[in-house]
C-alpha positions as CSV (number, residue, x, y, z in Angstrom):
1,X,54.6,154.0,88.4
2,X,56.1,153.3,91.5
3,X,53.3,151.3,93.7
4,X,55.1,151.0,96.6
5,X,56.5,154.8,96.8
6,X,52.8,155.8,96.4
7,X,51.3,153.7,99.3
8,X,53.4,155.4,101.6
9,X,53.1,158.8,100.2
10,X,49.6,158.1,100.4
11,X,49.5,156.4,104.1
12,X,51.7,159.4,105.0
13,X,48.8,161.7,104.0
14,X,46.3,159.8,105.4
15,X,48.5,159.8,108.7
16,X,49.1,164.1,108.6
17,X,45.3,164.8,107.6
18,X,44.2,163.0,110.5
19,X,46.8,165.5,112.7
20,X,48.9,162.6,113.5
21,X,52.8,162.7,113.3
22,X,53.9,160.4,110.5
23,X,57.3,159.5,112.3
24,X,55.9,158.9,116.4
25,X,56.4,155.4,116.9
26,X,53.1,153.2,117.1
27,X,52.9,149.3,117.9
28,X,56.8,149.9,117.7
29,X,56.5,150.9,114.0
30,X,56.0,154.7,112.2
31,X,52.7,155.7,112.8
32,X,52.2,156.2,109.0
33,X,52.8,152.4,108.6
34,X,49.2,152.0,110.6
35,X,47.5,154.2,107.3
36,X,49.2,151.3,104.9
37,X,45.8,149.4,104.3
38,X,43.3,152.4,103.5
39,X,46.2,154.1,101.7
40,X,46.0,150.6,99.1
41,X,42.3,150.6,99.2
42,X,42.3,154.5,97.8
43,X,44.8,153.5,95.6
44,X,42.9,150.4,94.4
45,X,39.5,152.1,93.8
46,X,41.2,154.8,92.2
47,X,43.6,153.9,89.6
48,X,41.5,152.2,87.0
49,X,40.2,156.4,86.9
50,X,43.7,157.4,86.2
51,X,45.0,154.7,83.4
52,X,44.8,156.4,80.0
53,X,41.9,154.7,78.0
């Protein structure tokens, strides 16, 4: 699994669900960059759920 690849899927989600544009610049970075920490805390909480047992 590609961690890193999934955070910013994820923060890009995060970023679209909340109707904001993933690419408009914010704090001179890609507003999706801003979604980065809740997209690892979802991540985090969720992937002992999706490791085989």
């Amino acid at each position: 699994m590609d961690m890193e690849k999934a955070i910013e899927a994820a923060a890009r989600a995060l970023c679209r669900a909340e109707g904001n544009p993933e690419n408009t610049k914010f704090e001179g970075r890609p507003m999706w960059q801003s979604y980065v920490p809740a997209a690892k805390a979802a991540i985090e909480a969720a992937l002992p759920h999706l490791r085989a047992d």
